[in-house]
C-alpha positions in Angstrom: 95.3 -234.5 185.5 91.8 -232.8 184.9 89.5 -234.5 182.2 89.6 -230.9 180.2 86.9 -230.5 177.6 89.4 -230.2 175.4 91.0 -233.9 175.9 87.6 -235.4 176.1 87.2 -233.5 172.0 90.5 -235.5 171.8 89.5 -238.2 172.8 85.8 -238.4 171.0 87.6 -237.6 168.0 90.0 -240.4 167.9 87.5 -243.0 168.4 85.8 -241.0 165.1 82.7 -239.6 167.0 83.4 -235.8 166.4 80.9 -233.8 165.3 81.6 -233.7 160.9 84.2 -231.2 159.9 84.3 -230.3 156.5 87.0 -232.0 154.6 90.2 -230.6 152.8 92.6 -231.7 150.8 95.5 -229.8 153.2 94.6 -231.4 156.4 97.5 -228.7 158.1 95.2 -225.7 156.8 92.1 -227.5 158.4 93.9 -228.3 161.7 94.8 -224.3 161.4 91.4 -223.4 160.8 90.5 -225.4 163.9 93.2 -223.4 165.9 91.4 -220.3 164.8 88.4 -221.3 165.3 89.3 -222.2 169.1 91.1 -219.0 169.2 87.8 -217.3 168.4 85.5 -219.0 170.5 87.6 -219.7 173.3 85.8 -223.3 173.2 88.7 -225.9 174.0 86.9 -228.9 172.0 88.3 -226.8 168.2 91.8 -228.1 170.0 91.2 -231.4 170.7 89.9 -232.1 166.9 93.0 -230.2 165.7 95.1 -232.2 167.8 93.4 -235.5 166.5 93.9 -234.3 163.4 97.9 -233.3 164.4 98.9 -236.5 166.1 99.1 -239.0 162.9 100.8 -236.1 161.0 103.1 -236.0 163.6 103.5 -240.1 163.6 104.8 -240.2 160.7 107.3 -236.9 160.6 107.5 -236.6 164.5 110.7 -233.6 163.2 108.5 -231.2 161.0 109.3 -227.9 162.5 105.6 -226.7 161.4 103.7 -229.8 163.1 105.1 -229.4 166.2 104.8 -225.8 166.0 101.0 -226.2 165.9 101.3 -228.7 168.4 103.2 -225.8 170.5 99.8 -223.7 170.2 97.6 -226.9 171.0 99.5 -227.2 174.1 99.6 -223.6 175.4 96.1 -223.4 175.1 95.4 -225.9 177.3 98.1 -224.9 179.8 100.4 -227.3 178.9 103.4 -224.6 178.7 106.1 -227.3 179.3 104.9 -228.9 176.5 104.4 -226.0 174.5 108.0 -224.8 175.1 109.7 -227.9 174.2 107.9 -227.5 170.6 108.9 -224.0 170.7 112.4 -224.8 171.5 112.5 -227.6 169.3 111.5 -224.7 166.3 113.8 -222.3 167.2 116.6 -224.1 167.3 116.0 -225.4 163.8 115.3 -222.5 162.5 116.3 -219.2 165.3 114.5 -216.5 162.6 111.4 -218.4 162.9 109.0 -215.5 164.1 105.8 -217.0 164.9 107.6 -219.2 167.2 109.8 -216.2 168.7 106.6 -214.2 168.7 104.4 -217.0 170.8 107.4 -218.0 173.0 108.1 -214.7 174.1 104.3 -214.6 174.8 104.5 -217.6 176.8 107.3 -216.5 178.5 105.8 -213.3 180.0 102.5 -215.1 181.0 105.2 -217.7 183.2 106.8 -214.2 184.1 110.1 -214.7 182.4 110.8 -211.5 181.1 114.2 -211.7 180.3 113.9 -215.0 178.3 111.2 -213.0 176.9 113.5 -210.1 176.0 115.5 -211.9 174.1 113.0 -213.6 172.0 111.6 -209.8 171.1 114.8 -208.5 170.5 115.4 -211.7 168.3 111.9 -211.1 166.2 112.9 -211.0 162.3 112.1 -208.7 160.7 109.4 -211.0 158.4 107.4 -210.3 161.6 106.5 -207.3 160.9 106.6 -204.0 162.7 102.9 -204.4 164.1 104.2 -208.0 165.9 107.6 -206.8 167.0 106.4 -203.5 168.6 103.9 -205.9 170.2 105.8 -208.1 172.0 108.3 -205.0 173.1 105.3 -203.1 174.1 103.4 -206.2 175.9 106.8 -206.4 177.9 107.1 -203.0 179.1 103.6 -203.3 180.5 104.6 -206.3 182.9 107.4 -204.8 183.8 106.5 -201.4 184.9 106.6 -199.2 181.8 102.9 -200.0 181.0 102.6 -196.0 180.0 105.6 -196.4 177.5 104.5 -199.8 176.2 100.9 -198.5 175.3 102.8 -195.7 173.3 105.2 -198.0 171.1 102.4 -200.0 170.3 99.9 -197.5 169.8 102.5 -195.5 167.2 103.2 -198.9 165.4 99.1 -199.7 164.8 98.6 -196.1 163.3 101.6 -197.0 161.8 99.8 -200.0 160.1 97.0 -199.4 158.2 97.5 -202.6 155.6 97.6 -205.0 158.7 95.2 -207.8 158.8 91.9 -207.1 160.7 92.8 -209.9 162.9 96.7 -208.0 163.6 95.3 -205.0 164.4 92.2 -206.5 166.6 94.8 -208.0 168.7 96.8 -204.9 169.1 93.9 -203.3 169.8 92.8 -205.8 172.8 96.3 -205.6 173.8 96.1 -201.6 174.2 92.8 -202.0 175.7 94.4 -204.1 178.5 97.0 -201.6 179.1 94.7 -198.5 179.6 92.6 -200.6 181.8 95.7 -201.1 184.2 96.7 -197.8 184.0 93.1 -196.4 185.0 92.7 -194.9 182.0 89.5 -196.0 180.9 88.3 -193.9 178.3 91.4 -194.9 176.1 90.3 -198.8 177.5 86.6 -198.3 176.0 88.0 -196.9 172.5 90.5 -200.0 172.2 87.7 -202.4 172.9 85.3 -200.8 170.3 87.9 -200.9 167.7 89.0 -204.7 168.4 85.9 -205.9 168.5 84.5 -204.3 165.6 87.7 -205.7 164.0 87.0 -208.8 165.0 83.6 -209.2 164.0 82.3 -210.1 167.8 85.0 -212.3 168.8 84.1 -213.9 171.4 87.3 -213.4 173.5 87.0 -209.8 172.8 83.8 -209.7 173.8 84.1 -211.7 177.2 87.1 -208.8 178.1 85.2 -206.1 177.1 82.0 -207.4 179.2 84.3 -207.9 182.0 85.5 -204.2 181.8 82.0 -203.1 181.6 81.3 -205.4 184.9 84.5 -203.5 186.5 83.0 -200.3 186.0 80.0 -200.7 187.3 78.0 -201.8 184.0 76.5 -205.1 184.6 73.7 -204.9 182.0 76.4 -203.6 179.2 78.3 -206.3 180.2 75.2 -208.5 179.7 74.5 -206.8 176.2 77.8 -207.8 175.4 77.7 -211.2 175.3 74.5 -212.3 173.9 75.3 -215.0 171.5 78.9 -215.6 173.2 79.8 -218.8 173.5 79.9 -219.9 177.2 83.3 -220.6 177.9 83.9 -220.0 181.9 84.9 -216.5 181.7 81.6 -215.3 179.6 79.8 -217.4 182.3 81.4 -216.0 185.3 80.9 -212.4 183.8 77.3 -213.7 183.2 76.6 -214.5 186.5 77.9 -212.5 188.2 76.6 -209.4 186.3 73.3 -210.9 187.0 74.2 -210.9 190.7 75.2 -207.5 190.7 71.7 -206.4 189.2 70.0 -208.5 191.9 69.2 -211.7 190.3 70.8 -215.3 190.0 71.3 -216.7 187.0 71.1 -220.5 187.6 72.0 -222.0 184.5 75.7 -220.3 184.0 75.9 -221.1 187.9 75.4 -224.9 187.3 77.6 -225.1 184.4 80.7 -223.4 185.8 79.4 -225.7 189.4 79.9 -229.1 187.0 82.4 -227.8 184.8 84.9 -227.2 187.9 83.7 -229.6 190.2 84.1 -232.6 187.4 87.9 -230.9 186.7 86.7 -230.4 183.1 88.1 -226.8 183.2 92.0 -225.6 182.8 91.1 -222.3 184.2 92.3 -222.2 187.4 92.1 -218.2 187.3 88.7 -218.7 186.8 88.0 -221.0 188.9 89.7 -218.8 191.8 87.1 -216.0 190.6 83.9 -218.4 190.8 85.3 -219.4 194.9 85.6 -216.1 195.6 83.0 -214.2 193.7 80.7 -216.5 193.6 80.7 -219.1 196.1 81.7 -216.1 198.2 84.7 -219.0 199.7 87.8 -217.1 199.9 89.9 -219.2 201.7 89.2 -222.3 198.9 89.6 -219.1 196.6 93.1 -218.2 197.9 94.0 -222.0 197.5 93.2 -221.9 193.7 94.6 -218.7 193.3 98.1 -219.8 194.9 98.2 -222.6 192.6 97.1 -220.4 189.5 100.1 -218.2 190.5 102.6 -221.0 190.6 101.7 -221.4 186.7 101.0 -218.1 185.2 101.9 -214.4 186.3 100.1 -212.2 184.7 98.9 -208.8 185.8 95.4 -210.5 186.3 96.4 -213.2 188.0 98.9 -210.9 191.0 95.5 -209.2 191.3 93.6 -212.2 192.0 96.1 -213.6 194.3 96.1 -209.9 196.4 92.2 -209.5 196.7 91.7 -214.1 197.8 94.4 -213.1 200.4 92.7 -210.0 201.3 89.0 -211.3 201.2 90.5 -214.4 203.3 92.3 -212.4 206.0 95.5 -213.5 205.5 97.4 -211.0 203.4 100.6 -212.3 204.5 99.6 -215.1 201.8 99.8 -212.3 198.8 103.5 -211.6 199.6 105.3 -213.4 197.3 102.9 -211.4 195.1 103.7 -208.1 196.6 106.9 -208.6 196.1 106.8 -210.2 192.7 105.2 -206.2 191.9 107.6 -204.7 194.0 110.4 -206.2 192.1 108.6 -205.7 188.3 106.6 -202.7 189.4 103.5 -204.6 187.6 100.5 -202.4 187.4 97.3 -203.9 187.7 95.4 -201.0 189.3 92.0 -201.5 186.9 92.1 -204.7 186.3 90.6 -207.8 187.7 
């Protein structure tokens, strides 16, 4: 298994070298504030400290429902979805109304492409989730599944719909609609969602990283650039870095060398992004089809069916795409504008 950054946070912070985090007298509100903070960031060290934090909670009660319901989210961000599900499960079957575990299961089902265990987590949302959530996960379905039109409808109804949502609820619906114009080739609607998440998420940094990449799509490498000043480098930002800079005729060495030792030492999860670096990059498709087979065998998103088509392509051996072609033949997935 690769050394991730996030296990070596894990480990650091068990042998009580991690950098100081304020204390609090609710340690499960500072191992959520962690979560957030990783969420934010997209840096997989806030994990690792919340998961040091989780795992003596979890000694001691290893059956609290809302432990290993943070340890489900621990676990899906670092790819760990078998792990993740068995929390999820575990949840659910304790308590079936629980919505943030319906809502995050169903979400981790359609990134595995397993839409109908996903329908039936979304049709089983309470309704404690809240209209903004359910319409969400219905409308995030329909756009794997070849009804991204439809889906960017429902949800865009149910955000107007939602005035009183939390900035961070309707930033997240917002990044979700972005995605689905983008697919569709609709970009105009695709630059008006990204403005509106990320000024309602005060420049998150995974907002920022999709918007830049948009902006790289479109032919906008010094927008994208502009973008993320200030991001933290996690590999996307430092792809879309470098490879911005390569498209306006420079190098730039330092993101180069970073994502070289991150993948090279196996501290990265991102096997999507690692695909994109081989064959964007390193200009290596075959090694890039490689990584984007195995990314394939683990996630199925529209992203990652594109990835797969254009490492084939690139590699001359588009017979190696067909279990993606027909994976979209079957689902009708559009991924048309995005990478």
């Amino acid at each position: 298994m690769a050394f991730s950054l996030r296990r070596l946070a894990l480990a650091i912070a068990l042998l009580g070298s991690a950098p100081a985090l304020a204390e609090s007298p609710a340690p499960r509100a500072e191992i959520r504030n962690l979560i957030d903070q990783g969420r934010a960031t997209g840096d997989e060290r806030f994990y690792g400290y919340a998961e040091a934090k989780l795992s003596p909670l979890l000694a001691i009660t290893p059956e609290d429902p809302s432990l290993r319901m943070l340890r489900a989210v621990i676990a899906q961000a670092g790819h760990d979805f078998d792990a993740a599900l068995n929390d999820l499960d575990f949840v659910i079957d304790r308590s079936p109304r629980a919505a943030q575990a319906r809502l995050t299961r169903a979400f981790l089902h359609m990134t595995r492409g397993a839409y109908d265990l996903a329908f039936t987590d979304c049709a089983a949302m309470p309704p404690s989730a809240g209209r903004l959530s359910r319409s969400a996960c219905h409308a995030w379905l329909l756009g794997l599944t070849g009804d991204a039109a439809k889906g960017y409808a429902l949800l865009d109804v149910a955000l107007a719909a939602q005035p009183d949502a939390s900035a961070g609820s309707r930033a997240w619906a917002s990044s979700l609609l972005a995605d689905m114009a983008w697919r569709l080739g609709d970009y105009d609607k695709a630059r008006l969602q990204f403005e509106r998440a990320l000024a309602l998420s005060a420049g998150s940094n995974r907002v920022a990283s999709a918007y830049a990449q948009f902006k790289l799509e479109r032919g906008e490498p010094q927008a994208a650039l502009d973008l993320l000043v200030g991001a933290h480098p996690t590999d996307a930002v430092l792809l879309t870095r470098a490879r911005a800079a390569r498209a306006l005729g420079r190098e730039d060495e330092e993101s180069l060398a970073i994502l070289h030792d991150r993948f090279t030492a196996g501290a990265s999860i991102h096997l999507r992004e690692h695909a994109i670096f081989a064959l964007h990059l390193l200009e290596d498709p075959a090694k890039a089809l490689d990584l984007a087979e195995a990314n394939w065998a683990t996630q199925r998103e529209p992203a990652d069916l594109r990835l797969l088509v254009e490492a084939a392509e690139a590699a001359g051996t588009p017979r190696r795409a067909s279990v993606a072609r027909a994976w979209q033949d079957t689902h009708g997935t559009e991924f048309g504008g995005r990478s």
